[in-house]
Wavefront OBJ file of the C-alpha trace (Angstrom):
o trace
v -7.885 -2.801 7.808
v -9.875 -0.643 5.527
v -12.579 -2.011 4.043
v -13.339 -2.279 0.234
v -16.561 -0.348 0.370
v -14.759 2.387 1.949
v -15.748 5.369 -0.425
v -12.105 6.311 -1.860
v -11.644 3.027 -3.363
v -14.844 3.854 -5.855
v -13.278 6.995 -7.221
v -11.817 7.328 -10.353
v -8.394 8.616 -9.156
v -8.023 5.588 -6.951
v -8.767 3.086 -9.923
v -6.923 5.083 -12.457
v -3.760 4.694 -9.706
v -4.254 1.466 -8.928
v -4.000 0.603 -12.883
v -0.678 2.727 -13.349
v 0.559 1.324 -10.184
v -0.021 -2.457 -11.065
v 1.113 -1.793 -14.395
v 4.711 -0.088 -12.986
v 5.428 -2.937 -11.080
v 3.823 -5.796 -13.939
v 1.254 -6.406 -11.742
v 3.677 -8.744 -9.526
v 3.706 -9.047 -5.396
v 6.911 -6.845 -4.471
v 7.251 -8.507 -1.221
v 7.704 -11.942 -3.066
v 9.528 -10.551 -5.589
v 11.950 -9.423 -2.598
v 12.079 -13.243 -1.862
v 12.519 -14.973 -5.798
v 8.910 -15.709 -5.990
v 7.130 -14.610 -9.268
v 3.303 -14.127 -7.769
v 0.785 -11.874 -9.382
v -0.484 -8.876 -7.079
v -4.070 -8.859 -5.473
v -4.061 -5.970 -3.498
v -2.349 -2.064 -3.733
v -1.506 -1.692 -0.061
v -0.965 1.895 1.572
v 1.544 1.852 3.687
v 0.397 4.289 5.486
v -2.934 3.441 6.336
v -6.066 5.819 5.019
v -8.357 7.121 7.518
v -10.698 9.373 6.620
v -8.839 12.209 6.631
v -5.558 10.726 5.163
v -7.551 9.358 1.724
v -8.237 13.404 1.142
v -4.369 13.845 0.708
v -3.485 13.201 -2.747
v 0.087 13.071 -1.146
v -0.878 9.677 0.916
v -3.917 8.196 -1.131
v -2.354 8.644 -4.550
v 1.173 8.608 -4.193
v 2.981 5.874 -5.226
v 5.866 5.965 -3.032
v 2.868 5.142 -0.471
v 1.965 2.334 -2.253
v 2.995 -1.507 -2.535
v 1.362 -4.102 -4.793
v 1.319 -7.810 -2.906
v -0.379 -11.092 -3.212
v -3.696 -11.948 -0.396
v -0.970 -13.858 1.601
v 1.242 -10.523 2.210
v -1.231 -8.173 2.525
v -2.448 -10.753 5.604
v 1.076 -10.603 6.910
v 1.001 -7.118 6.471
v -1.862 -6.365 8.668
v -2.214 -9.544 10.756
v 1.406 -10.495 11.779
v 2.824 -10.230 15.509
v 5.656 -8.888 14.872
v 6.260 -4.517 15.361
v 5.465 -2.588 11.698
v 7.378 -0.450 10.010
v 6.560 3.485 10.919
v 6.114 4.979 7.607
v 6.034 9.188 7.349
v 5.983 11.355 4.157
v 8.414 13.640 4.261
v 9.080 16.167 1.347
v 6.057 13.762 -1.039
v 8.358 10.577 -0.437
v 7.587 8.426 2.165
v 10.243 7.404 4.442
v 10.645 4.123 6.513
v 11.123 4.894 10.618
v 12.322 2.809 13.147
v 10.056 -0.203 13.687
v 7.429 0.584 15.613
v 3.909 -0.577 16.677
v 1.610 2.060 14.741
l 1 2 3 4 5 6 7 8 9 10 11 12 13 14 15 16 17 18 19 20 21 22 23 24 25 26 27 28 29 30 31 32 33 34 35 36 37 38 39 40 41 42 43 44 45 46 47 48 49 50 51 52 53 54 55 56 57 58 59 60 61 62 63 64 65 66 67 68 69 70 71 72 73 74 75 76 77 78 79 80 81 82 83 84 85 86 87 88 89 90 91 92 93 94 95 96 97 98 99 100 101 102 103
């Protein structure tokens, strides 16, 4: 997991999308949303992960199809959970689930 100090999360672009992001989506956890539960967001997750070479591509870093706003507790799931993850490509600017896959 990236950490917070990681230099793309100080930029401007990457606060001004986080704020449009969390405001799209009323600053609620999608993932408990998906499950009836009304819990405000923490975190904007990537889906697909930056590296330092990914959070130079405005189509990855910025993009909100790329992007998921969840709660402490999911983001943990997210990156901490046995279970396979989702494989997650951008294809055409939209990102598109794969098979499940270990990343």
């Amino acid at each position: 997991m990236r950490s917070v100090s990681f230099p793309f999360y100080k930029t401007r672009a990457w606060k001004e999308c986080r704020a449009a992001y969390l405001h799209k989506v009323n600053g609620l956890c999608e993932l408990c949303m998906e499950r009836g539960i009304i819990k405000p967001a923490d975190i904007v997750h990537h889906k697909i992960h930056l590296t330092d070479e990914t959070a130079r591509d405005p189509a990855i870093a910025l993009n909100f199809e790329n992007l998921q706003a969840v709660c402490i507790d999911c983001h943990n799931a997210l990156h901490f959970r046995k279970a396979p993850k989702k494989r997650y490509e951008i294809i055409d600017g939209k990102v598109v689930i794969g098979e499940d896959a270990p990343l």
